[in-house]
C-alpha positions in Angstrom: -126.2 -91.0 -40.8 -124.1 -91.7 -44.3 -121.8 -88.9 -44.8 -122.5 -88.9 -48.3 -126.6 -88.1 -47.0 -125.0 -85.0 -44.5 -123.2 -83.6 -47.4 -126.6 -83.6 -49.5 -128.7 -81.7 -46.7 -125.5 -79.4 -46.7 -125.9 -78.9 -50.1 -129.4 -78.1 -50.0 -129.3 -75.7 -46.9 -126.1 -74.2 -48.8 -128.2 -74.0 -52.1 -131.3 -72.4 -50.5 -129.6 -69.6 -48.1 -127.7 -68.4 -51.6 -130.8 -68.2 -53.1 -132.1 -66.3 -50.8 -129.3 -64.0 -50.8 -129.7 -63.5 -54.2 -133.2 -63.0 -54.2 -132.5 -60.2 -51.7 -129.6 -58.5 -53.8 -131.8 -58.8 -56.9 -134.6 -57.2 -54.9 -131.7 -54.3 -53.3 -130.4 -53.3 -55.7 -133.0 -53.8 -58.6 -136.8 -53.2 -57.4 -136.0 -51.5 -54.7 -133.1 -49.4 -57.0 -135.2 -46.1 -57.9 -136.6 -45.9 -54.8 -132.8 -46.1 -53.2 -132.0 -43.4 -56.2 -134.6 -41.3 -54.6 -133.0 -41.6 -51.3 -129.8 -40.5 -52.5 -130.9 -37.6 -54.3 -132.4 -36.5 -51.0 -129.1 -36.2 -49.4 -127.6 -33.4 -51.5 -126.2 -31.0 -48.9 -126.4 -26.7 -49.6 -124.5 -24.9 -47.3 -125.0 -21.4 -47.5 -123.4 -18.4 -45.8 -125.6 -16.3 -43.5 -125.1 -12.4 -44.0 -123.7 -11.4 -40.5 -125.0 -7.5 -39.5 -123.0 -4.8 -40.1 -122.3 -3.2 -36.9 -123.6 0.5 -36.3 -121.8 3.7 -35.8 -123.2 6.1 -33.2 -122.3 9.9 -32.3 -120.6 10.2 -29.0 -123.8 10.4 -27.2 -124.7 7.0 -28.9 -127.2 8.7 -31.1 -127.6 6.0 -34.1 -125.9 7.1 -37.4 -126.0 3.8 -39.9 -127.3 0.7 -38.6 -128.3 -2.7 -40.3 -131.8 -3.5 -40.6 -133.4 -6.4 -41.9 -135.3 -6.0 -45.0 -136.5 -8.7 -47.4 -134.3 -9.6 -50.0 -134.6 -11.7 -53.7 -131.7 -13.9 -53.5 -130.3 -15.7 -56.8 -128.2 -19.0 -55.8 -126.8 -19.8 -59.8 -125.6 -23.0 -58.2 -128.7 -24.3 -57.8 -130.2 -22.6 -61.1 -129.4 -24.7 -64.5 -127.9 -22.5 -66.9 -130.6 -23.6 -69.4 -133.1 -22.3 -68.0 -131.7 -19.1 -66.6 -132.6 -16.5 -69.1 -136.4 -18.0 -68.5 -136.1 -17.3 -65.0 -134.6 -13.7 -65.1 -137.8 -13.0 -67.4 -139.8 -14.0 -65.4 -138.2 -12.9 -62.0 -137.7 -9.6 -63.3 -141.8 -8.9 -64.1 -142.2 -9.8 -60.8 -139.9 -7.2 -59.4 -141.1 -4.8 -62.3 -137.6 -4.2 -63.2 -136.0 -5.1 -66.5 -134.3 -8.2 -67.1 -131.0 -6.5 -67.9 -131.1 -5.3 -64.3 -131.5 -8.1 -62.8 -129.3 -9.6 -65.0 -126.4 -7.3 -64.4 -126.5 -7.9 -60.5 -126.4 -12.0 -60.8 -123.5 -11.3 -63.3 -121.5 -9.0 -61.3 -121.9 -12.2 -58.3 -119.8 -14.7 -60.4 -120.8 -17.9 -61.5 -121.9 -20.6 -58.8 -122.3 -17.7 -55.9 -125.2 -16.2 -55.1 -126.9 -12.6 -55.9 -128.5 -10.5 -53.3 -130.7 -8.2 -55.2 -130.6 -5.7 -52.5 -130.8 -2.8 -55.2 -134.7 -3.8 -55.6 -136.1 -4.1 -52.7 -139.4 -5.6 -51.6 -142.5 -5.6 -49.6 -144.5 -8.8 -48.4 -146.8 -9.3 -51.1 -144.0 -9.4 -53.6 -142.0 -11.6 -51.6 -145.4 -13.7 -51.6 -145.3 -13.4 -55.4 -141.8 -15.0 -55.4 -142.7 -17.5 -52.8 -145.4 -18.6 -55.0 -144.2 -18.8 -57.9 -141.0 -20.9 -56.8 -141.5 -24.1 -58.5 -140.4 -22.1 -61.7 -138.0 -20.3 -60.2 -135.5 -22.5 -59.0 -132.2 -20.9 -57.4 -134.6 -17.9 -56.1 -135.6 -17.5 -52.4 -136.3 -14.6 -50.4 -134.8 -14.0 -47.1 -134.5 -11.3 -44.9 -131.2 -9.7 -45.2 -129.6 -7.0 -43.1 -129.5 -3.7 -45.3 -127.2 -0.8 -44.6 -129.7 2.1 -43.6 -128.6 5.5 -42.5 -130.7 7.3 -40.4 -129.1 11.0 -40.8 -129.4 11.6 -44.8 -127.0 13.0 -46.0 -125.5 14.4 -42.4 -121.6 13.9 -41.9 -121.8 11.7 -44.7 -118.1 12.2 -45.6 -117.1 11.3 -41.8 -119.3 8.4 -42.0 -118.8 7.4 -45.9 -120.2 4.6 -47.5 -119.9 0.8 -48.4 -119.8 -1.3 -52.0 -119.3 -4.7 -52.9 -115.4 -5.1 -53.3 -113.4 -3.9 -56.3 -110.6 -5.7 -57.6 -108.2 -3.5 -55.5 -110.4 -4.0 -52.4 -110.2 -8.1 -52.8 -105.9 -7.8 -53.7 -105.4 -5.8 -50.7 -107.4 -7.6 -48.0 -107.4 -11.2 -49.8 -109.5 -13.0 -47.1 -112.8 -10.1 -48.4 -116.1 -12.4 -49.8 -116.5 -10.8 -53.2 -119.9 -10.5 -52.7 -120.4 -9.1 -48.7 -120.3 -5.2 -48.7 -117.2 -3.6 -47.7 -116.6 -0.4 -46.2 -115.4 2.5 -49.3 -115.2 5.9 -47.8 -114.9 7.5 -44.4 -115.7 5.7 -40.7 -117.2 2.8 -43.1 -113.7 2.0 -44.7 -111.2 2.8 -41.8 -113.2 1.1 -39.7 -114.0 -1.9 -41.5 -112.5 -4.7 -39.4 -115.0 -4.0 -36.6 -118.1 -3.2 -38.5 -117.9 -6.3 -40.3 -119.7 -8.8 -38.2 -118.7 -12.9 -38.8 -121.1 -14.3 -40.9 -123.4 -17.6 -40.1 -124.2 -20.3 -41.9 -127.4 -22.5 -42.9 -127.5 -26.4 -44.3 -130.2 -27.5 -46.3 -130.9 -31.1 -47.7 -132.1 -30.5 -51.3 -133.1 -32.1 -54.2 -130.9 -31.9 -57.6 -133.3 -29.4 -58.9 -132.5 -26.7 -56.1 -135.7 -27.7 -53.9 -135.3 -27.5 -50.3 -136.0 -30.5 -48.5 -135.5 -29.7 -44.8 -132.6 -27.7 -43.0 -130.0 -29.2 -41.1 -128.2 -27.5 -39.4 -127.5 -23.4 -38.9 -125.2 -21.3 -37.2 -126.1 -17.7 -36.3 -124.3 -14.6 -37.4 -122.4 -12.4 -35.4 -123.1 -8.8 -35.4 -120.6 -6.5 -35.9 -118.8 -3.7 -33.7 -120.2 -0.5 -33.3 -118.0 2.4 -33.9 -118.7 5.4 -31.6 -117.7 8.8 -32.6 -116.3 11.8 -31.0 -118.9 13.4 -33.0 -121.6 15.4 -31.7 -124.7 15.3 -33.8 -126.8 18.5 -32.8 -123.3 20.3 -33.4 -122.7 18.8 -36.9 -126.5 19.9 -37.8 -125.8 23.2 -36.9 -122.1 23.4 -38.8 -123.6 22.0 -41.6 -126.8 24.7 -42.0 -123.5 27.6 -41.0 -121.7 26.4 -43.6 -124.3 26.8 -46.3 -125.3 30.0 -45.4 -121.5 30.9 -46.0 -121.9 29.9 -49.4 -124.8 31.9 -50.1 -123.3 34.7 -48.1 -120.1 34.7 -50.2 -122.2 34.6 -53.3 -124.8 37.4 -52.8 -121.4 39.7 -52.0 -120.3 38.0 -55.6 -123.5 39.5 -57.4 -123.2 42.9 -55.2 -119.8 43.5 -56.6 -120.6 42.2 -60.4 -123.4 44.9 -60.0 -121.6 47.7 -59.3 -119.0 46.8 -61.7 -115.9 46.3 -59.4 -115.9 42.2 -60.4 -117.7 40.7 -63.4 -116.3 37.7 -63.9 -116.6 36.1 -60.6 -117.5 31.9 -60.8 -120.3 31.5 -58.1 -118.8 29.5 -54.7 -119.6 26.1 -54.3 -117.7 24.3 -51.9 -116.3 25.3 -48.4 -115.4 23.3 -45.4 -115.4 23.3 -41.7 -114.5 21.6 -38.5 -114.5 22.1 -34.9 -112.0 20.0 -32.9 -111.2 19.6 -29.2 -107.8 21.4 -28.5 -106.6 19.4 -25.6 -107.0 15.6 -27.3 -107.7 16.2 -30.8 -111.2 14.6 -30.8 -113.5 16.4 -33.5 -116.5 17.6 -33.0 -118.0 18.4 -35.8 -116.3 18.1 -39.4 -118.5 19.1 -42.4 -117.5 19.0 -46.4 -119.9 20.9 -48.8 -121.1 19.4 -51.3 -122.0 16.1 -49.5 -123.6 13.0 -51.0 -126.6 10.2 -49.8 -124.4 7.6 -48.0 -127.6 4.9 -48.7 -127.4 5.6 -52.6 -124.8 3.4 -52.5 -126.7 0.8 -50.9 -127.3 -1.8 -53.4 -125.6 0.0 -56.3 -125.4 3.6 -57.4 -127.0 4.4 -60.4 -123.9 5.5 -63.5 -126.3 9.3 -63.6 -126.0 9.9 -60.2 -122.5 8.6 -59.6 -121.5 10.7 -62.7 -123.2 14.3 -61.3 -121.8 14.1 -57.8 -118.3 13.3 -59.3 -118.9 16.6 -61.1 -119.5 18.2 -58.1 -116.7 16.8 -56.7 -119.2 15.6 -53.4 -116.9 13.0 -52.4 -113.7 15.3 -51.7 -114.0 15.3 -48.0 -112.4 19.2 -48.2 -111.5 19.2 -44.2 -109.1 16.4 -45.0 -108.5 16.4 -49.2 -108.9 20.4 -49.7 -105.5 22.1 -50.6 -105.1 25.4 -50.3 -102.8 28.2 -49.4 -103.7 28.9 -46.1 -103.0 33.0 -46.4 -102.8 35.3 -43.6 -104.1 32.4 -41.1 -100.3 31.0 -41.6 -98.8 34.2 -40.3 -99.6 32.6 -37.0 -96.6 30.3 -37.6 -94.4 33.0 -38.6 -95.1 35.0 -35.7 -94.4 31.9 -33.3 -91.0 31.5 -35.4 -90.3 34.9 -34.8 -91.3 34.9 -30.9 -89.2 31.5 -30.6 -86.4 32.3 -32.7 -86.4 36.0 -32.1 -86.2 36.9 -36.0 -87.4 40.1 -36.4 -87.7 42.4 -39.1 -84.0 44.5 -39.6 -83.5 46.9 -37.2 -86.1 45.8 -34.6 -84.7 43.3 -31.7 -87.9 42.6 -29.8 -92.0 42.1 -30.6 -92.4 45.0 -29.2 -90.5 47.8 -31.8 -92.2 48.8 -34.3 -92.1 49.4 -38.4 -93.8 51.2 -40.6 -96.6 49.3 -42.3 -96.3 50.7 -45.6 -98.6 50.7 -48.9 -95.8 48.6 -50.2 -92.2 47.3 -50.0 -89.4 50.0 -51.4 -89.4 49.4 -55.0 -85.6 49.7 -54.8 -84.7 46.6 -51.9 -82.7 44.1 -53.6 -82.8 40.8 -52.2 -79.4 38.4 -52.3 -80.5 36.0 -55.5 -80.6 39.6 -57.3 -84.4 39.5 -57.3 -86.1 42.8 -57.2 -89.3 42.5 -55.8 -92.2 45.6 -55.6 -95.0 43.7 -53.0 -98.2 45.4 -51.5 -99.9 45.3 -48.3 -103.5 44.5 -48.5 -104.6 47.8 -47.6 -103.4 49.8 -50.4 -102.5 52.2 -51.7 -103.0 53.2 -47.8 -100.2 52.8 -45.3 -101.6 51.1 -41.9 -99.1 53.2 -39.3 -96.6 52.1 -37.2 -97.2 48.3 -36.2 -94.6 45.7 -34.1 -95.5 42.1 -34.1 -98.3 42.4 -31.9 -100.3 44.8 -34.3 -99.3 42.9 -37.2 -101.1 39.7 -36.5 -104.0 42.2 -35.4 -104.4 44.3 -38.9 -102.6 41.2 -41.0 -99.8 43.7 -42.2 -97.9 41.6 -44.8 -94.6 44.2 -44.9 -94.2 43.2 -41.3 -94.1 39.5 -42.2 -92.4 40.2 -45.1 -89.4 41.7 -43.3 -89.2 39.2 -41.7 -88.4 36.8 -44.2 -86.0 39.1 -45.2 -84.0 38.9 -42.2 -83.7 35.1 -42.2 -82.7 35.6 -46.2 -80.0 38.2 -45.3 -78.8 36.1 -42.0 -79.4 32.3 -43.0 -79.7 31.9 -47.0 -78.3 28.7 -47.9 -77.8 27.4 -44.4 -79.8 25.1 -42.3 -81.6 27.8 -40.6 -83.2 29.0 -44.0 -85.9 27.1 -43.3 -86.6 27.4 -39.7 -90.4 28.6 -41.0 -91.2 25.8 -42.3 -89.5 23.4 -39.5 -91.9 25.1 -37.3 -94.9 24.3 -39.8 -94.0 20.6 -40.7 -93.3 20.2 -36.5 -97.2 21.9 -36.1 -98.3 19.0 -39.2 -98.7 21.4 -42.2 -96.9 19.5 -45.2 -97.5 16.2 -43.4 -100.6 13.8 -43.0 -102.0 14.5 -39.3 -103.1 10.7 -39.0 -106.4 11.5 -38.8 -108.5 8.3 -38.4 -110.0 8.5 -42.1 -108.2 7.3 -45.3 -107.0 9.2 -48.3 -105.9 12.4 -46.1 -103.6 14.6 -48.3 -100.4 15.4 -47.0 -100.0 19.4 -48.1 -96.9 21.0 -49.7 -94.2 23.2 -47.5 -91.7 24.9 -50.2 -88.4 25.4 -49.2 -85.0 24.8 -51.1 -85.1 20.9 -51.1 -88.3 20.7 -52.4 -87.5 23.0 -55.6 -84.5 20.6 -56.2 -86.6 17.7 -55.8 -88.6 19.3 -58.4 -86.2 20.3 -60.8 -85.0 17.1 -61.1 -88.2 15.3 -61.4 -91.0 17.6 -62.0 -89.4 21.0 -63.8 -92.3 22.0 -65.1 -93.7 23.1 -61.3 -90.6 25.1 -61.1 -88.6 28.2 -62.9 -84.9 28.0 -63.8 -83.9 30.1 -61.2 -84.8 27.1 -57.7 -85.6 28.2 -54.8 -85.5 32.2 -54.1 -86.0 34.9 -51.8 -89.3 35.6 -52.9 -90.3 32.2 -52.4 -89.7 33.0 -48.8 -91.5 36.0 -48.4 -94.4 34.5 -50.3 -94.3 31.6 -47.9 -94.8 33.2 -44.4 -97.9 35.1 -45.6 -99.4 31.7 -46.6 -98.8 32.1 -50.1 -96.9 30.5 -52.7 -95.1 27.5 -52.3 -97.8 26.5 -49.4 -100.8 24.3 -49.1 -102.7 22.7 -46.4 -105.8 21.1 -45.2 -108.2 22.9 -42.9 -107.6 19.8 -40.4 -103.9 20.7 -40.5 -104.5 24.3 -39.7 -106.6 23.3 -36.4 -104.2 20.8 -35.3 -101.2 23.7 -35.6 -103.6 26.2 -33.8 -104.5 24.0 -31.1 -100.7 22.5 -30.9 -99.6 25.9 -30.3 -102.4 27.2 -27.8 -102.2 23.5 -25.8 -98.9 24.3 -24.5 -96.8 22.1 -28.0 -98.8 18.9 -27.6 -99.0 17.6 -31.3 -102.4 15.5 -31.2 -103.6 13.2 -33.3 -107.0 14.3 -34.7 -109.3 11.8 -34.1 -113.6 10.7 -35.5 -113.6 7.8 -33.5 -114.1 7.8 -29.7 -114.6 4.1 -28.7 -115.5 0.5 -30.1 -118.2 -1.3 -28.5 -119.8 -4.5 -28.7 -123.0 -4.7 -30.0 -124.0 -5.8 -26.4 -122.4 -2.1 -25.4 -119.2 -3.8 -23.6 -115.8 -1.6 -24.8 -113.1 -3.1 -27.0 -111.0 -0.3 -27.4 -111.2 3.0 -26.4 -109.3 5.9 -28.4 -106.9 7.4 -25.9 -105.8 11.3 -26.9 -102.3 10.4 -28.6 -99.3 13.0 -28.7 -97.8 12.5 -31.4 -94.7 14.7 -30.8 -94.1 17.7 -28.9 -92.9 21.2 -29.3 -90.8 23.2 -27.0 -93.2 26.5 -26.8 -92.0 29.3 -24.0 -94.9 30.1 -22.2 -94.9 33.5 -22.8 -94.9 33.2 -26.3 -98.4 31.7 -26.2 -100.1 33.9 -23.7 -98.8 36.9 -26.2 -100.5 35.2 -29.0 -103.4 34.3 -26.9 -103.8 38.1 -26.8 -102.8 38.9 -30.2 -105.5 36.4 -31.4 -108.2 38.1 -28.8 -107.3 41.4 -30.4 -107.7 40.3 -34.1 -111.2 39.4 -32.8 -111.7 42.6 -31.0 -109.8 45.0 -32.9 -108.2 43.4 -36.2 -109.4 42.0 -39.5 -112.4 40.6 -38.0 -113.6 42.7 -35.8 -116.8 43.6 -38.1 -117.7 40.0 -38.0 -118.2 39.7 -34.2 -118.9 43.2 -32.8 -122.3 42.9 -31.6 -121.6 39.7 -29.6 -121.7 40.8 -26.1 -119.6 39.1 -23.0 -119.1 35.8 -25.2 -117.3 37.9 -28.1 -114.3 38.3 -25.5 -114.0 34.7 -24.9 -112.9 34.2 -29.0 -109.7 35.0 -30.8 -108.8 34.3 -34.0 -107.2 35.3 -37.4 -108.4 35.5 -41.0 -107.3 34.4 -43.9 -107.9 35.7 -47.8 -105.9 33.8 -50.6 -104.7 35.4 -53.3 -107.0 35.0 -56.8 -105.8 34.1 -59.7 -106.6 33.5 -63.2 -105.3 30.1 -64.3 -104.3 28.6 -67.8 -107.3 28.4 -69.0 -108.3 32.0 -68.8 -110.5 31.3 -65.8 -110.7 33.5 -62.9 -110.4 32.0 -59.1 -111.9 34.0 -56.5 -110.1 34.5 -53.3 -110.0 31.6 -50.4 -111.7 32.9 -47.4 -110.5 30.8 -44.4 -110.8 32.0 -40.7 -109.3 29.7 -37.7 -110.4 30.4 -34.0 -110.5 29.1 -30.5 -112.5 29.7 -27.8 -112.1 30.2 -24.7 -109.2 32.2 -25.8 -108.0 32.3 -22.2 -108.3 28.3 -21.5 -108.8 27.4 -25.0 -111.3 24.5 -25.0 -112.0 24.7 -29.2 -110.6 25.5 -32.1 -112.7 25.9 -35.3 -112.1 26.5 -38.7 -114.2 27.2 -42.2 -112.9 27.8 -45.2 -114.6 28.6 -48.1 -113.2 27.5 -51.7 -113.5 30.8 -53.8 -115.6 32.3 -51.4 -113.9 36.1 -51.1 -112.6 37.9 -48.2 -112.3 35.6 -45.2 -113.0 38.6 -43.0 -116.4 39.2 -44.8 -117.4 35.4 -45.7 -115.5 32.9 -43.1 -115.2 35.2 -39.7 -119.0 35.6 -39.8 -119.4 31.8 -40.4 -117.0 31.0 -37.7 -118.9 33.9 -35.3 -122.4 31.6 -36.0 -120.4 28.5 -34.7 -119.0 29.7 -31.8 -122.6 30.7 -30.9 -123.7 27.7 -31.1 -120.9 26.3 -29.1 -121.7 28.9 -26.4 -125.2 28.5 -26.4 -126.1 31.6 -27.9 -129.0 32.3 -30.3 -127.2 31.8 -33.7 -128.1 35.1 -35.8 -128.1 35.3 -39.6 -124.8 36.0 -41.0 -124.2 39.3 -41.9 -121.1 40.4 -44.1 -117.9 41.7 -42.4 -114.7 43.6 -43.3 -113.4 43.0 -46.7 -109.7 42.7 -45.8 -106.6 41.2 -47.2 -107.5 41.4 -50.8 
């Protein structure tokens, strides 16, 4: 064949095989073009984060306290809901929810732009989630899903132990920085100390979508991990019970309130509304029970609190968790520390060498003594214008005889003023955790104030205004190792000192929190008892005050308050408490602080518990009879109504 023929087929299979690849292109990438376009649009990915559980927190018995439980939930993805069109779809979202649009609105808001709102504040039943369901095509960005919801199961029970969560503030996100803005976190109590382990690891879900939000099919998911569940050393059926006592000593301390503005003797006296109480394990530090009045709803929060109600129970100041926030003096309850300092130190009033040797407990102090700073000082005991006999250390911490504890004072003014010893009080007070945080495991614990010399000049150089001209002075002192003055503590610091001292020195830190579990029950971490330091105590300087606190009991200040009891009465010991009232700047009159701190067994002390009640009188009359109710409880006694005892220490 002729080359130039072989070139010509050449040609022509050449010619036709480009034609038909250009047919096929033309055909590609032209007919076939929307179709392709369809295709595409088909392959828009949504990944989307699945909400992960938030693990549950259980009393020590595993009784369920907060759990999560799925609920059905509006969801609002704005990346997948034009902005055109999003006023239109709030409307009309919002009269299916029967809420106003300005709701609804405020929530998608508050989720940012291109995340997605969980409108767990309104929540829904399955025909309304049908509703949505149904009407989707002209919702697009909406879905429903079942979300799990913070529930807890207890009210408003322990709620300050147990707190609550919120969506992440500003602060929150700038302090843990890896937080999603929009998962719950943890605000108040268990719930924010505990965070880490409640929070569970969230899943995720892939969707192939159209452009206009619609779901196509799902493509891949990963589950959620539930989070940790946070037992507590908490007892429920003992927190019920502490909870109703502590009530009761509100309304106790205010019908004495209206008895004495009847027959004239106060008229001025601001009802009582707040009081706290605890009961905590002496030899570990775990708490049993730890109870704040007022309290709040932990699930209000939930979804958003409305401004109203967040407003009133500011007001009430419901979220002060008093057990670990409430400051106040801690009055003749401190004069346990003062007796151990004299026991330990042996400082005893002048003239006396031993606990043994008595004073005279006098109506007052001479109105002539002159202390070393020049200030005269005219003080009275509680019981006058009576004297209270002849008392040594013993009987003082039995009838509360300030002139004993007073002299005292005096003695380490005349021996130690302006040398390291002046303060040996106080190192006994700050080594027991008064004027320090105890490390309890919640957050915003307050620390307490114990005066002394270096604290004045702290505060003459940078806060004169809490302090006279004159610095530290004898007076100070004396006001000091009564529980007054230049003193404030926590309840939780008083029971820690108490059971420090009756434990034999051990310094533990208290503790809410008993274990970590998974939510398949396996242990992460258990919460050993941890000594945080510990005290050189003689032994016979706490059986003495074992005995000494039996006899207050028996005997003493509060002896009104548990006669009556039987065989378990001799197992308690104790010692009230009254601070002083006062009238502040204002021209408003403060009732009196009535605290009482007690352990029982006194003779292997298993408990210590304490209630104090903010303005609440006489703690002989108001917080002995409180404490009595608790210990019955603890015992397993019939708890009896409470019934006023001695009014002492005013």
């Amino acid at each position: 064949m002729r080359s130039g023929l072989r070139i010509g087929i050449l040609a022509l299979v050449f010619t036709g095989c480009f034609s038909l690849l250009l047919v096929r292109l033309w055909f590609v990438q032209l007919a076939l073009g929307p179709e392709w376009l369809r295709l595409a649009d088909q392959n828009i990915v949504s990944v989307e984060s699945v909400a992960a559980p938030r693990g549950g927190i259980v009393d020590r018995y595993g009784i369920p306290l907060a759990n999560s439980i799925p609920e059905l939930v509006v969801e609002v993805d704005r990346a997948a809901l034009p902005v055109e069109v999003e006023n239109d779809v709030i409307q009309r979202l919002a009269a299916i929810l029967d809420v106003q649009p300005v709701e609804i609105r405020a929530e998608v808001e508050r989720a940012g732009s291109g995340h997605t709102a969980a409108l767990t504040e309104f929540r829904i039943d399955a025909e309304t989630a049908y509703l949505v369901l149904e009407e989707r095509p002209s919702l697009p960005g909406v879905s429903v899903r079942a979300l799990p919801v913070r529930g807890y199961l207890r009210g408003d029970l322990m709620s300050h132990v147990l707190g609550h969560i919120g969506l992440p503030s500003p602060d929150d996100l700038e302090r843990i920085p890896r937080l999603d803005a929009n998962t719950p976190v943890g605000k108040l109590g268990v719930e924010r100390e505990y965070d880490d382990f409640l929070q569970g690891t969230p899943g995720t879900v892939a969707y192939r979508v159209t452009p206009e939000g619609f779901i196509l099919e799902e493509i891949g998911y990963s589950e959620p991990v539930e989070g940790a569940t946070v037992r507590l050393t908490l007892d429920v059926a003992v927190q019920e019970a502490v909870e109703e006592i502590l009530v009761e000593a509100i309304d106790l301390s205010n019908t004495l309130k209206e008895e004495r503005s009847v027959t004239g003797s106060k008229t001025d006296l601001r009802p009582a509304e707040r009081a706290a109480a605890l009961v905590m394990e002496v030899e570990t530090g775990a708490i049993l029970a730890m109870a704040s009045h007022p309290s709040f709803e932990p699930e209000a929060f939930v979804g958003g609190i409305d401004v109203d109600t967040f407003g009133e129970l500011s007001d009430q100041q419901a979220f002060n968790n008093l057990v670990i926030q409430g400051l106040k003096p801690p009055a003749s309850t401190f004069k346990v520390i003062t007796y151990l300092t004299a026991m330990e130190e042996g400082i005893f009033p002048s003239g006396v060498s031993s606990p043994d040797e008595p004073i005279e407990c006098s109506p007052q102090l001479s109105a002539d003594f002159v202390l070393a700073d020049a200030s005269k000082l005219v003080w009275r005991n509680w019981t006058y214008p009576n004297g209270d006999g002849q008392q040594n250390l013993h009987d003082a911490l039995r009838r509360s005889c300030n002139i004993y504890f007073w002299e005292i004072a005096l003695s380490i003014w005349d021996e130690y003023a302006r040398t390291e010893q002046e303060g040996v009080v106080q190192d006994w007070a700050r080594g027991l955790s008064l004027g320090r945080r105890t490390q309890v495991d919640l957050p915003f614990e307050n620390e307490g104030i114990v005066g002394d010399r270096q604290l004045f000049e702290e505060w003459s150089e940078n806060q004169p205004w809490r302090v006279r001209a004159e610095g530290w002075l004898g007076g100070d002192l004396m006001n000091l190792v009564v529980g007054q003055g230049p003193i404030l503590t926590t309840p939780l610091q008083m029971a820690v000192a108490y059971a420090s001292i009756l434990n034999g020195g051990n310094v533990y830190q208290p503790r809410v929190a008993g274990s970590i579990e998974s939510p398949t029950g396996e242990s992460i971490r258990t919460m050993e008892p941890r000594v945080l330091r510990t005290l050189d105590i003689d032994r016979a300087t706490i059986e003495s005050l074992k005995t000494d606190l039996a006899s207050v009991v028996r005997s003493g200040t509060a002896r009104r308050a548990f006669e009556d009891m039987g065989p378990v009465g001799e197992l308690i010991g104790g010692k009230t408490g009254t601070a002083q009232a006062f009238t502040d700047q204002e021209g408003i009159f403060h009732d009196s602080t009535a605290w009482f701190v007690g352990v029982a067994p006194i003779d292997t002390p298993r408990w210590v518990v304490v209630v104090m009640v903010d303005e609440g009188g006489s703690g002989g009359a108001v917080a002995a009879p409180a404490a009595r109710a608790i210990f019955q409880y603890l015992f397993g006694e019939p708890v009896t109504p409470l019934v006023a005892g001695e009014d002492t220490e005013r």
